[in-house]
Residue frames as a rotation matrix with the C-alpha (Angstrom) as fourth column:
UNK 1
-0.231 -0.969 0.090 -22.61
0.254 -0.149 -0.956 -0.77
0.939 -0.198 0.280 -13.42
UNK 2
0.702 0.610 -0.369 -22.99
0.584 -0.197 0.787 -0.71
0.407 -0.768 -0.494 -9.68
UNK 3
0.136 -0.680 0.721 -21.24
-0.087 -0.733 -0.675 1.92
0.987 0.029 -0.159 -7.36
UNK 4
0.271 0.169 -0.948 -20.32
0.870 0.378 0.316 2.07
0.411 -0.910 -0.045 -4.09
UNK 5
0.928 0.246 -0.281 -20.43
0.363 -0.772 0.522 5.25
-0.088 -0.586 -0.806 -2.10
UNK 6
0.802 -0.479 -0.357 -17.06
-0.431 -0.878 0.211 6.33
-0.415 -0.015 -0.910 -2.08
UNK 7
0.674 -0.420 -0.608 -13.83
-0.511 0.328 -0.794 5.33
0.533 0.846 0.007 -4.30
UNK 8
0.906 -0.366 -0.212 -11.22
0.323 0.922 -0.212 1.93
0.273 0.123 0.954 -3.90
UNK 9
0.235 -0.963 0.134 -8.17
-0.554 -0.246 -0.795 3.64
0.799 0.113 -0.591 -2.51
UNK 10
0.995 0.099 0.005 -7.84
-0.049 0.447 0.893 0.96
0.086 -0.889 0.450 0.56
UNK 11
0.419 -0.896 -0.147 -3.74
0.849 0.444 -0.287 0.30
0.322 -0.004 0.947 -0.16
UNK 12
-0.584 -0.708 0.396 -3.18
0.464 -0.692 -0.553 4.14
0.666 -0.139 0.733 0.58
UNK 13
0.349 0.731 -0.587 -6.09
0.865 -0.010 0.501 4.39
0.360 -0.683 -0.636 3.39
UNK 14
0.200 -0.335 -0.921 -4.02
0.756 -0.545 0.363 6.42
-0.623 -0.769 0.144 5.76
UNK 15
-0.707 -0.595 -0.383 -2.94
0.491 -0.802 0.340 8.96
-0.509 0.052 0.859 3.36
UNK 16
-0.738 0.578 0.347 -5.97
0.423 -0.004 0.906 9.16
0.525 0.816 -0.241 1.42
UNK 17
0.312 0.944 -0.107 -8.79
0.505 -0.069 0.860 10.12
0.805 -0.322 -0.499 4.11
UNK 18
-0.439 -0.273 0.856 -8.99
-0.477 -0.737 -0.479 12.99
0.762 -0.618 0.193 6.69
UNK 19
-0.856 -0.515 0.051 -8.04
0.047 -0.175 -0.983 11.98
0.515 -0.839 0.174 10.15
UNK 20
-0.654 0.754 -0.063 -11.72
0.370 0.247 -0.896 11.02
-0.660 -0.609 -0.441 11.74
UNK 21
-0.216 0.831 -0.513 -14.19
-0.973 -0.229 0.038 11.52
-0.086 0.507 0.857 8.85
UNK 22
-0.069 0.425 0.903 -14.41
-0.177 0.885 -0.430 7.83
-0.982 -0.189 0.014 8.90
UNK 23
-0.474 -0.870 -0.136 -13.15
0.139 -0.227 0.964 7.60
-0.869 0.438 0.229 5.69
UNK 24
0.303 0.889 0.345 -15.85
0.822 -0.060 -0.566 9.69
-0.483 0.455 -0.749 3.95
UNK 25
0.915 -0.352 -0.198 -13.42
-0.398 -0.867 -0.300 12.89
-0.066 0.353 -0.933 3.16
UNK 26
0.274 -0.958 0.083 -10.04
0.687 0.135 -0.714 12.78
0.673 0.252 0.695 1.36
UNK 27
-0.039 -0.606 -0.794 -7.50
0.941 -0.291 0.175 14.25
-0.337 -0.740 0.581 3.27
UNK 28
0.058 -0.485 0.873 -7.43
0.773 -0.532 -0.346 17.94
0.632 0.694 0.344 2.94
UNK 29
-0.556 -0.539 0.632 -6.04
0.063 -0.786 -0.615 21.87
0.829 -0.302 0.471 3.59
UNK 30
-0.246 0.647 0.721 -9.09
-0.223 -0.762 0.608 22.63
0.943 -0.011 0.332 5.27
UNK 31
-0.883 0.400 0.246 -9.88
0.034 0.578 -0.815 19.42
-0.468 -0.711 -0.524 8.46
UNK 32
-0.342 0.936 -0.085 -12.64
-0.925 -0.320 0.204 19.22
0.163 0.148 0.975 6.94
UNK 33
-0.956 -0.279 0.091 -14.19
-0.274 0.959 0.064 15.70
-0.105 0.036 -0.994 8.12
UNK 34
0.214 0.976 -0.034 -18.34
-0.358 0.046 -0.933 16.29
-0.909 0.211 0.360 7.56
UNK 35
-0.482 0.103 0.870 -18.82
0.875 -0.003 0.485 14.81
0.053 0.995 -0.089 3.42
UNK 36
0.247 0.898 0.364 -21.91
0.969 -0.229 -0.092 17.05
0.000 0.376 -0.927 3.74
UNK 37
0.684 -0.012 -0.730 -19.46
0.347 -0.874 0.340 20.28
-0.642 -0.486 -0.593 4.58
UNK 38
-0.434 -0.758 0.486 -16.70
0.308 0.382 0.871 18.81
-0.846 0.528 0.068 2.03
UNK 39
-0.090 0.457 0.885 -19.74
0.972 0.234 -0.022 18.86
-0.218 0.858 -0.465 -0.65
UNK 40
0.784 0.501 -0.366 -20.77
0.508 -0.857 -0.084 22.76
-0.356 -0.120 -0.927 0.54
UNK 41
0.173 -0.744 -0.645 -16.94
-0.188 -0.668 0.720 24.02
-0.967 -0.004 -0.255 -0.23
UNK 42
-0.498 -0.584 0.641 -16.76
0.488 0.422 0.764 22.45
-0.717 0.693 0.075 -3.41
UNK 43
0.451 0.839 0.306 -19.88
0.852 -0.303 -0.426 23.58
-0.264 0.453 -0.852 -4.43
UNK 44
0.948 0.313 -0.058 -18.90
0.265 -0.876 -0.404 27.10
-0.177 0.367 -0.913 -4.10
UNK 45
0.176 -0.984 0.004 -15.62
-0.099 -0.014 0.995 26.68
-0.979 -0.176 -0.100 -4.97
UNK 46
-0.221 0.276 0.936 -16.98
0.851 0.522 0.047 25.53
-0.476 0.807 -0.350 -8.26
UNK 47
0.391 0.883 -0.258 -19.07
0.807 -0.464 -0.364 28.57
-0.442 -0.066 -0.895 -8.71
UNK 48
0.764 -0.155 -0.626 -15.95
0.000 -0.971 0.241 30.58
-0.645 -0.184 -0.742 -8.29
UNK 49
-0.661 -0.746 0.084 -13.73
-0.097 0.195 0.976 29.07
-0.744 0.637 -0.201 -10.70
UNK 50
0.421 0.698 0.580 -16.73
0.898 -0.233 -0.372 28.94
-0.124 0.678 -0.725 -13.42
UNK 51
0.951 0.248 -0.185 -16.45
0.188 -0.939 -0.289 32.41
-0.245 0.240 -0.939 -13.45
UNK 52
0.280 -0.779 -0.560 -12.81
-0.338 -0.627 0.702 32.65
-0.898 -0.007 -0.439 -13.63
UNK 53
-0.318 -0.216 0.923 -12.53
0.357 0.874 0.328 30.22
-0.878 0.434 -0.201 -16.20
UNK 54
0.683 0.504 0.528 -14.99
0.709 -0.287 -0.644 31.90
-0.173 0.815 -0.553 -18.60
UNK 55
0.899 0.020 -0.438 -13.10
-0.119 -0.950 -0.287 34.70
-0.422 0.310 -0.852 -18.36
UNK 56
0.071 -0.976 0.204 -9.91
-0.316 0.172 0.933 32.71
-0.946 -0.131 -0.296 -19.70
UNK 57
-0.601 -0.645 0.472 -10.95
0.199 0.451 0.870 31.18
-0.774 0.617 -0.142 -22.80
UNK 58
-0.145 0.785 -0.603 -12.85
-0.899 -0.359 -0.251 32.27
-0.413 0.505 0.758 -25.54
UNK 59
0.120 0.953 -0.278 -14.38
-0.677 -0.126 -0.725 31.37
-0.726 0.276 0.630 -28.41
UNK 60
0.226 -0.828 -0.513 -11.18
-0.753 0.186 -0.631 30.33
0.618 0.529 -0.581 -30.56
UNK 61
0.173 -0.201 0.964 -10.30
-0.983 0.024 0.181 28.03
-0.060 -0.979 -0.193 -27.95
UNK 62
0.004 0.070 -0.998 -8.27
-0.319 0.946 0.065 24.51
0.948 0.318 0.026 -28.59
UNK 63
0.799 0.055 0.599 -8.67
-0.585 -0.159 0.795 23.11
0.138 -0.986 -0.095 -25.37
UNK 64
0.118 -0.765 -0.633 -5.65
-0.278 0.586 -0.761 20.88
0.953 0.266 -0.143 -24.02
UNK 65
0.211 -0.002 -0.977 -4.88
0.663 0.735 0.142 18.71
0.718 -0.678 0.157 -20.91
UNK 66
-0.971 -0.240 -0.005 -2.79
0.157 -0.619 -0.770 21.82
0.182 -0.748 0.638 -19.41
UNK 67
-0.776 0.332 0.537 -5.89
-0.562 -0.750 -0.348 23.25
0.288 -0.572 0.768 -19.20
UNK 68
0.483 0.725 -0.491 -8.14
0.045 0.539 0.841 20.50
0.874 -0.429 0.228 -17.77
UNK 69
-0.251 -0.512 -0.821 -5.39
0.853 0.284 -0.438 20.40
0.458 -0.810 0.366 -15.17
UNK 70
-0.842 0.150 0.519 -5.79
-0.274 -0.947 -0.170 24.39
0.465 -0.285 0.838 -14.90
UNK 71
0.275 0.960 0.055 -9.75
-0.590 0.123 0.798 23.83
0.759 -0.252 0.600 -14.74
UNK 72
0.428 0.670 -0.606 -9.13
0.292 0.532 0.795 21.61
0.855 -0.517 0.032 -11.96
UNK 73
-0.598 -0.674 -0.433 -6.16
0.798 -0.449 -0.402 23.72
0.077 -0.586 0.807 -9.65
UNK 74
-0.678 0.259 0.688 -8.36
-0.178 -0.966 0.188 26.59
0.713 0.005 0.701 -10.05
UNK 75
0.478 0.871 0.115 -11.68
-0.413 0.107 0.904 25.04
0.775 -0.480 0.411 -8.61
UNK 76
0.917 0.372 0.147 -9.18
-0.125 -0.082 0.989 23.27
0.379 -0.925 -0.029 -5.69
UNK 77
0.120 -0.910 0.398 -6.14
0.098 -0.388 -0.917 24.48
0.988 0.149 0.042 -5.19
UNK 78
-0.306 -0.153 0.940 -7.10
-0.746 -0.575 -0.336 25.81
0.592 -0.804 0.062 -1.67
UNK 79
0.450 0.547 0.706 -8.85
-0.879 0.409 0.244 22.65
-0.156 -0.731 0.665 -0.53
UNK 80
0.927 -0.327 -0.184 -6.13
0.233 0.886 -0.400 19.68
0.294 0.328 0.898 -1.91
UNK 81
0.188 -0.980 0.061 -2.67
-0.411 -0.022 0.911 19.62
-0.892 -0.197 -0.407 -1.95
UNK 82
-0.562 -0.044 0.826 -3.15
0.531 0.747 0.401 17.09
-0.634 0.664 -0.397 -5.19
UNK 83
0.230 0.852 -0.470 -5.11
0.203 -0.514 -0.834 19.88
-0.952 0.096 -0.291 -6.74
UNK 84
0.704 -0.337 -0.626 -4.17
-0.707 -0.253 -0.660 20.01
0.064 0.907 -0.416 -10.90
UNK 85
-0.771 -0.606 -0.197 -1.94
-0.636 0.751 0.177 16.83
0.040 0.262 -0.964 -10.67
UNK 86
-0.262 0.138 -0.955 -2.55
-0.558 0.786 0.266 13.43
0.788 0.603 -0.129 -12.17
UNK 87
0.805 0.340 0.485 -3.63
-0.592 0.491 0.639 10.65
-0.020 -0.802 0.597 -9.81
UNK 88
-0.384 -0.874 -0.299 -1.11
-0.832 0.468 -0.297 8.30
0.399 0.134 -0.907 -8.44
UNK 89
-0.634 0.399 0.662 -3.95
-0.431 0.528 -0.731 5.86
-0.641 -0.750 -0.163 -7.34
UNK 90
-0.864 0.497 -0.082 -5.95
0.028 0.210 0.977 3.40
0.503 0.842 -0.195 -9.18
UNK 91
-0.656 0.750 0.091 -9.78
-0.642 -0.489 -0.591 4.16
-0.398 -0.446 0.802 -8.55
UNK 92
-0.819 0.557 -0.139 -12.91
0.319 0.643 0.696 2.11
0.477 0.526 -0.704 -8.89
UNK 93
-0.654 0.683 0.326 -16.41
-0.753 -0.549 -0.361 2.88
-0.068 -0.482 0.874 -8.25
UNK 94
0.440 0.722 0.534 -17.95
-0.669 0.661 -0.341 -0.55
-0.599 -0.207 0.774 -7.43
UNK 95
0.360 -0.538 0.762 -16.92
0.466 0.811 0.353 -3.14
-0.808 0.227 0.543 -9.89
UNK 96
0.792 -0.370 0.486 -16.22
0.416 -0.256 -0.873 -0.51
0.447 0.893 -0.049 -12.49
UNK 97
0.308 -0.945 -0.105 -12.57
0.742 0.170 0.648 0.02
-0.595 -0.278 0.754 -12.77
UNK 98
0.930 0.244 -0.275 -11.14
-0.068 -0.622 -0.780 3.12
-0.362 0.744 -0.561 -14.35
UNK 99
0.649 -0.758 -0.070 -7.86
-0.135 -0.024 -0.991 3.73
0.749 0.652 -0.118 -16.24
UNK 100
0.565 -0.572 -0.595 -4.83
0.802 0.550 0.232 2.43
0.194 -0.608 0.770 -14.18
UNK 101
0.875 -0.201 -0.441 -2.69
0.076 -0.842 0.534 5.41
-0.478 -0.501 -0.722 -12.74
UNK 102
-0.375 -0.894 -0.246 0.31
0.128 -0.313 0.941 4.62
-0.918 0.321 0.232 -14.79
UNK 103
-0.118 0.596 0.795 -2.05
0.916 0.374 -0.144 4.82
-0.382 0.711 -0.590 -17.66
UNK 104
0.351 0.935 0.057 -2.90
0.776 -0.256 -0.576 8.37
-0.524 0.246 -0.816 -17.66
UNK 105
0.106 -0.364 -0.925 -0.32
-0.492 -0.828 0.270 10.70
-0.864 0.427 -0.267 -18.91
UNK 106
-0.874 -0.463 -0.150 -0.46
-0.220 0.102 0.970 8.80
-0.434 0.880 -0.191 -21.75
UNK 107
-0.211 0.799 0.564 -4.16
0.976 0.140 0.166 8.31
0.054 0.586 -0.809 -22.27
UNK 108
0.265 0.273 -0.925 -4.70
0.492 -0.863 -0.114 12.14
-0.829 -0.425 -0.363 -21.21
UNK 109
-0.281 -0.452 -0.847 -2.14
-0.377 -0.759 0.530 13.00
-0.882 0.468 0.043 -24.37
UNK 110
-0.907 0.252 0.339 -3.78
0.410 0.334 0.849 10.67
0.101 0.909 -0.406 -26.69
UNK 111
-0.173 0.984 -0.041 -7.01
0.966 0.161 -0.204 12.21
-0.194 -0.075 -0.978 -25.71
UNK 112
0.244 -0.171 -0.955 -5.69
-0.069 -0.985 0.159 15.69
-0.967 0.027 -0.252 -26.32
UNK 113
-0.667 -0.623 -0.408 -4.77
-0.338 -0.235 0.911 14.63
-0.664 0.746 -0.054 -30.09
UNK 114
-0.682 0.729 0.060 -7.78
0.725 0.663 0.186 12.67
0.096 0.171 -0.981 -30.33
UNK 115
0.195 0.951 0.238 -11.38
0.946 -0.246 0.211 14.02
0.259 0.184 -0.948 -29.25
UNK 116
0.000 0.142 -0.990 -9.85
0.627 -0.771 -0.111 17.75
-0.779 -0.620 -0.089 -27.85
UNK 117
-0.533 -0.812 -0.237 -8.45
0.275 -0.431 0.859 18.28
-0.800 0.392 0.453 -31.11
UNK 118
-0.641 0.640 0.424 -11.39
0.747 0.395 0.535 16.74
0.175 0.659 -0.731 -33.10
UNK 119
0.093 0.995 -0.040 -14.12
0.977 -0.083 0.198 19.12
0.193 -0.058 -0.979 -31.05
UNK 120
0.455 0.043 -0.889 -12.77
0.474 -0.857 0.202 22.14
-0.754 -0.513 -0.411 -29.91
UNK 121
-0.962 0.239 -0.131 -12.81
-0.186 -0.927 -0.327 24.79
-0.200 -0.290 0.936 -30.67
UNK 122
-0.560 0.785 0.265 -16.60
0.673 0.617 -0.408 24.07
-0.484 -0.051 -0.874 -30.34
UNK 123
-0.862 0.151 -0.484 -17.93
-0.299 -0.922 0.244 26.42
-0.409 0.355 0.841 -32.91
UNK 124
-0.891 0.432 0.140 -21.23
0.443 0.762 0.472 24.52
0.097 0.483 -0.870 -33.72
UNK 125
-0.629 0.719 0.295 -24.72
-0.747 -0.664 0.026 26.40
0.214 -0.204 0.955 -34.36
UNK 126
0.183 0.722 -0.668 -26.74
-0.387 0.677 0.626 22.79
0.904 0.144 0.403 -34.43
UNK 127
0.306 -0.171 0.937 -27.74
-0.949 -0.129 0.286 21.39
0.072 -0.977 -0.202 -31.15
UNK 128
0.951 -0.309 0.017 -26.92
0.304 0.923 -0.235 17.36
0.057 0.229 0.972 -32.90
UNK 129
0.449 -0.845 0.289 -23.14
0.219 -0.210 -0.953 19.05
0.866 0.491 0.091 -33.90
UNK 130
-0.213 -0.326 0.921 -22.63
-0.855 -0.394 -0.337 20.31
0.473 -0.860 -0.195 -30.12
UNK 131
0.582 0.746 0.324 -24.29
-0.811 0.501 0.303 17.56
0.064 -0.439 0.896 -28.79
UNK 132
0.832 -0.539 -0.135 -21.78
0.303 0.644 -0.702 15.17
0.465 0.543 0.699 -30.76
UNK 133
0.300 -0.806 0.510 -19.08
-0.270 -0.584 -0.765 17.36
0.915 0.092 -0.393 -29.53
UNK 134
-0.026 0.035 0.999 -19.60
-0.976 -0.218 -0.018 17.46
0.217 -0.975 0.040 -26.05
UNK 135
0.897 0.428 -0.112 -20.92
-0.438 0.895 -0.087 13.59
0.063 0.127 0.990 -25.97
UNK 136
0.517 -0.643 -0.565 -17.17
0.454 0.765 -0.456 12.14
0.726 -0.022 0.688 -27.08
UNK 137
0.020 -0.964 0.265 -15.22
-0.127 -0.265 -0.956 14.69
0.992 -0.014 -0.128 -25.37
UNK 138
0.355 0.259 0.898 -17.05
-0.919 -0.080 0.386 14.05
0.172 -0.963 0.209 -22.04
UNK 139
0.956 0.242 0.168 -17.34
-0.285 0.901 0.325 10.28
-0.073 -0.359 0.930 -21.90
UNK 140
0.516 -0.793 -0.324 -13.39
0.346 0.539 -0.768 9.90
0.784 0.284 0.552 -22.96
UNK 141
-0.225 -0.282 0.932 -12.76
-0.410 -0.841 -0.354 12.24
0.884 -0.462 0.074 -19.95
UNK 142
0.354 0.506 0.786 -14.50
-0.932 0.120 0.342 10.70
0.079 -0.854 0.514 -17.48
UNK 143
0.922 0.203 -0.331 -13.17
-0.299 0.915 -0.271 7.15
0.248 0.349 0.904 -18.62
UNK 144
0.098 -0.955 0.281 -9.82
0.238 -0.252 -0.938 8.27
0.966 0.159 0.203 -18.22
UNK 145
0.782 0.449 -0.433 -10.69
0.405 0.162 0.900 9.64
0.474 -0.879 -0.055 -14.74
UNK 146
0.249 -0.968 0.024 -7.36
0.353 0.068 -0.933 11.64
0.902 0.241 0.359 -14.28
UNK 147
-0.235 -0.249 0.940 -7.86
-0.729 -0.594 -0.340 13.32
0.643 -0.765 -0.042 -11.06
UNK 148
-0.948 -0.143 -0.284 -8.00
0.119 0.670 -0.733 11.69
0.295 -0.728 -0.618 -7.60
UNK 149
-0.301 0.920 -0.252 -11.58
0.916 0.205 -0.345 13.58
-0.266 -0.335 -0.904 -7.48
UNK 150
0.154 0.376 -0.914 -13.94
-0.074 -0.918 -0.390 15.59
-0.985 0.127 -0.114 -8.96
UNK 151
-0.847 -0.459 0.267 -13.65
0.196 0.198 0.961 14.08
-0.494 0.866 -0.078 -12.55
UNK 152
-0.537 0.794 0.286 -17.08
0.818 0.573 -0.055 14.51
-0.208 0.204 -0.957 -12.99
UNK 153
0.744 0.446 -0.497 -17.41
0.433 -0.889 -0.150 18.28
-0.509 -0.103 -0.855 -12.34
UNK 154
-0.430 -0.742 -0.514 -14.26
-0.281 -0.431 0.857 19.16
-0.858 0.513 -0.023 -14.17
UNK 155
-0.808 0.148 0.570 -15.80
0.522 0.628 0.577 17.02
-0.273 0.764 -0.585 -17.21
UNK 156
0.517 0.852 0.080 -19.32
0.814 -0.461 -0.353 19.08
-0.264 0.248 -0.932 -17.00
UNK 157
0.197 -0.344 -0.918 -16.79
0.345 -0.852 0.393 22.28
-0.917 -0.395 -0.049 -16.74
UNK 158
-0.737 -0.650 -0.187 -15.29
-0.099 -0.170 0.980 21.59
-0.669 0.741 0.061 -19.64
UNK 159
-0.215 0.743 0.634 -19.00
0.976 0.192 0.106 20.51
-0.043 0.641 -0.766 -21.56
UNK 160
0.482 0.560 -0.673 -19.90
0.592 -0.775 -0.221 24.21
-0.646 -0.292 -0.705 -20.25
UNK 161
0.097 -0.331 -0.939 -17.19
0.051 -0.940 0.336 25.73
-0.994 -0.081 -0.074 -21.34
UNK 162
-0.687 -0.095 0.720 -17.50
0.415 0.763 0.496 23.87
-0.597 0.640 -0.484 -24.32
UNK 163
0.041 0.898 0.439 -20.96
0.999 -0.028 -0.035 24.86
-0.019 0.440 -0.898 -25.05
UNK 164
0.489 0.284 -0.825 -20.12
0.188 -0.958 -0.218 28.84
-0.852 -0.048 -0.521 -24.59
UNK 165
-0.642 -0.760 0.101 -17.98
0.172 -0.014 0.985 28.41
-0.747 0.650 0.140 -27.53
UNK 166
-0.906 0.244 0.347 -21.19
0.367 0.044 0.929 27.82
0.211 0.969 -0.130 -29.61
UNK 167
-0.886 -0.266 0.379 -22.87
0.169 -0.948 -0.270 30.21
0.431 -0.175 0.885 -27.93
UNK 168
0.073 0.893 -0.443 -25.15
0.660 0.290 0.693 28.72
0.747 -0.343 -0.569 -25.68
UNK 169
0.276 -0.103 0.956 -25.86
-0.689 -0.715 0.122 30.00
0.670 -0.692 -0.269 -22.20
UNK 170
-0.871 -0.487 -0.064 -24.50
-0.436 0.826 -0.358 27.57
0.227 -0.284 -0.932 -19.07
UNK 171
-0.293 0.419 -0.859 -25.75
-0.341 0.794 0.504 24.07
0.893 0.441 -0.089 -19.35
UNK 172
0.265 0.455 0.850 -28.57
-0.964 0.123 0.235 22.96
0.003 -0.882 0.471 -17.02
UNK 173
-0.601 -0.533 -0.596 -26.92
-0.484 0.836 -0.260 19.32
0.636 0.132 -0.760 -15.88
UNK 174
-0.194 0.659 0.727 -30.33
-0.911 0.153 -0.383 17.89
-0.363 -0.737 0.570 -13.98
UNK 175
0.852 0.261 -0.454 -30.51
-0.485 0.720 -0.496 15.43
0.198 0.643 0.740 -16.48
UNK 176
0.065 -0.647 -0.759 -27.41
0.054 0.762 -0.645 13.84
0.996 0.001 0.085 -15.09
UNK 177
-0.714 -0.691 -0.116 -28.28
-0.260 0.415 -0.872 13.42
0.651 -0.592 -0.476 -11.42
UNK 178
-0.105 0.951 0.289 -30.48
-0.973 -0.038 -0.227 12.11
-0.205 -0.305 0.930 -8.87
UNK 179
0.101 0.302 0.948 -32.40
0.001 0.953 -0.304 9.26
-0.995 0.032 0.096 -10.03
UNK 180
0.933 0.136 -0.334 -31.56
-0.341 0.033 -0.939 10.10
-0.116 0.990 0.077 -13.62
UNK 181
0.300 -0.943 -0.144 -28.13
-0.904 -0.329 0.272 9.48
-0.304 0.049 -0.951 -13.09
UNK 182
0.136 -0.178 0.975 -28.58
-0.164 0.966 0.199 5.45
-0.977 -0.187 0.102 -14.19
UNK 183
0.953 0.266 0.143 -28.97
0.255 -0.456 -0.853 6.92
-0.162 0.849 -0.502 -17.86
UNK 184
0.605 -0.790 -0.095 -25.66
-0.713 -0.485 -0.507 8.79
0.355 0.375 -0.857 -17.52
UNK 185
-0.173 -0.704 0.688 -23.67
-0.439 0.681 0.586 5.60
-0.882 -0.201 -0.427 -15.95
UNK 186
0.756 0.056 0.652 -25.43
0.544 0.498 -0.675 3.66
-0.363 0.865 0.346 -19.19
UNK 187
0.986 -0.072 -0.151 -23.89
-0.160 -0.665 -0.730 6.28
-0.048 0.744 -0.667 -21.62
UNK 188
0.229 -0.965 0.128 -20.34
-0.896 -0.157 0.416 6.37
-0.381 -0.210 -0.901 -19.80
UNK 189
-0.118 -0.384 0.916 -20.30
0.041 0.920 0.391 2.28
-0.992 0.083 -0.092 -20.12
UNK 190
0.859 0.417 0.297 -21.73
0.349 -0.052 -0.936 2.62
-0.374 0.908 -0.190 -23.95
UNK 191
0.730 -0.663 -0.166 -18.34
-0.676 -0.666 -0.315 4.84
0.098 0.342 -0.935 -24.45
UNK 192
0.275 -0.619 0.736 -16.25
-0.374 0.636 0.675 1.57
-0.886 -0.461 -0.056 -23.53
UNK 193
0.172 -0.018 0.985 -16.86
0.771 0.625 -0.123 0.63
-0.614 0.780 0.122 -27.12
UNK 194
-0.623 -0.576 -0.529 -17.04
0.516 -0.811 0.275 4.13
-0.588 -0.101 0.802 -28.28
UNK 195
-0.450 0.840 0.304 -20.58
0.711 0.131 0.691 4.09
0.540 0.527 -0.656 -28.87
UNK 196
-0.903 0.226 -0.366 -21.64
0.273 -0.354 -0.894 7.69
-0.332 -0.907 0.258 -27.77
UNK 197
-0.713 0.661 0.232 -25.01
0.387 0.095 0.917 7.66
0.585 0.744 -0.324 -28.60
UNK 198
0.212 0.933 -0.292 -26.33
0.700 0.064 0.712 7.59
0.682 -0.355 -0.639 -25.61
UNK 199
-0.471 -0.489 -0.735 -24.26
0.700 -0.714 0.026 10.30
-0.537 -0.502 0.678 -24.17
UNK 200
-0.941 0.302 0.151 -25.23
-0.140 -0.755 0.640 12.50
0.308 0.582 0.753 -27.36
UNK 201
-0.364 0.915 -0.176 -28.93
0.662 0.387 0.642 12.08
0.655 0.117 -0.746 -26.49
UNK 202
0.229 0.524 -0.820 -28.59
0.957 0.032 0.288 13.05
0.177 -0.851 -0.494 -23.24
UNK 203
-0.414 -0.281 -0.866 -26.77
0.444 -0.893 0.077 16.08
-0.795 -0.352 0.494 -23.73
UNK 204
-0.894 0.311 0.322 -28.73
0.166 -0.439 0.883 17.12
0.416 0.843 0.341 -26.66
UNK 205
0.110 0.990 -0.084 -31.75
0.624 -0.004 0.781 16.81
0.773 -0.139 -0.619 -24.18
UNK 206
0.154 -0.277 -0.948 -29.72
0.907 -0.340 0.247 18.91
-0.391 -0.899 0.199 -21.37
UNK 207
-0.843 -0.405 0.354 -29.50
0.534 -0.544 0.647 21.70
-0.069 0.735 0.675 -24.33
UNK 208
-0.487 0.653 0.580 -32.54
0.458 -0.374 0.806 21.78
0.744 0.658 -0.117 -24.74
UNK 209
0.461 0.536 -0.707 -33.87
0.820 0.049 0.571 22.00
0.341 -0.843 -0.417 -21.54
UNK 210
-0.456 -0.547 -0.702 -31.24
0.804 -0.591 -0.062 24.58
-0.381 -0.593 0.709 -20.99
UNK 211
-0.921 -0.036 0.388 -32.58
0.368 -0.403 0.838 26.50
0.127 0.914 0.385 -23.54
UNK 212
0.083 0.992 -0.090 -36.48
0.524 0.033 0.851 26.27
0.848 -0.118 -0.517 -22.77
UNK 213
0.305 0.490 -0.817 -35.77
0.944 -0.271 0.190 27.05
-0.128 -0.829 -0.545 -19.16
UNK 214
-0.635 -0.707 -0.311 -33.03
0.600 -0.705 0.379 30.05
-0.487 0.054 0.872 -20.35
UNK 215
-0.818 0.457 0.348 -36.38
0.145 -0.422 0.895 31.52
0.556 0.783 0.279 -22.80
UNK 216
-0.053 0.807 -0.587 -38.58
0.871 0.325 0.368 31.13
0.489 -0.492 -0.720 -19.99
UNK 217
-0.125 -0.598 -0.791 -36.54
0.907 -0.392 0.153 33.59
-0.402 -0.699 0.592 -17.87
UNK 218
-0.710 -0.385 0.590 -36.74
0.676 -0.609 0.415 36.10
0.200 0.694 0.692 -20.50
């Protein structure tokens, strides 16, 4: 699956990209028009909704679309306008195509009766049983692709929060980027069929690794 630097939104250009970034930043609150200053706010924008987040759902926890939307209005609320709403744009990332924009409030609610219902509450002590969990509920997430941006970090959010259910600590995600990240594009395509094998691998090896480095620390 090849990619191309930044997502297919050419039919809504003008409304879609801030105003001299050379359309490398979506429009937003902030002017921001640098990617590499765009990346720094998100970052810690991330950070700070992590924390608020934990402190929202436990353990019991079914998760549901409201709150993927939540999980993403929280982390940018202050830097979108489109923050916690659906896209209204179809997106590609190179020749892969994702779900068609009139597509998603109805794949979002089959996916909420389907793998949210199926895994969450994530109450698993085995790292194969989490692994499994996390594995379908990511790749059907990401496939789906509901947000205009930032499906990818809302998707890990939810694996995290996913994994404090079964009382891990938060999941080191090195194993999905970088140069490793041709692995995690395999996996995502592998989920087209609904073969997550190779998703469950990888997050069964991001467990561990979380683990080892989390015992190191000790």
């Amino acid at each position: 699956m090849k990619h191309s630097p930044k997502y297919d939104t050419s039919s809504l250009l003008e409304a879609q990209f801030e105003p001299g970034s050379r359309g490398l930043v979506l429009r937003n609150k902030l002017g921001i028009k640098s990617r590499k200053e765009m990346n720094e706010v998100e970052s810690i924008a991330l950070k700070a909704a992590m924390d608020e987040l934990v402190g929202i759902f436990d353990n019991k926890h079914r998760f549901t679309t409201a709150d993927i939307r939540t999980m993403h209005k929280i982390w940018l609320e202050d830097i979108y306008e489109w923050a916690g709403e659906y896209r209204q744009v179809n997106i590609s990332k190179g020749d892969f195509h994702f779900a068609a924009a009139v597509q998603v409030l109805k794949l979002m609610a089959e996916f909420e009766k389907g793998a949210l219902r199926k895994w969450t509450p994530c109450n698993f002590k085995e790292i194969e049983q989490v692994s499994q969990a996390s594995a379908e509920v990511h790749v059907e997430l990401v496939l789906i692709h509901p947000f205009r941006e930032g499906n990818g970090r809302v998707a890990r959010m939810l694996s995290t929060l996913m994994a404090f259910q079964s009382g891990l600590p938060m999941l080191n995600f090195k194993d999905l980027t970088g140069g490793k990240r041709k692995d995690y594009f395999a996996a995502i395509n592998s989920g087209l069929n609904r073969d997550y094998q190779l998703m469950e691998m990888l997050f069964a090896k991001i467990i561990r690794r979380t683990l080892k480095t989390k015992s190191a620390d000790l």
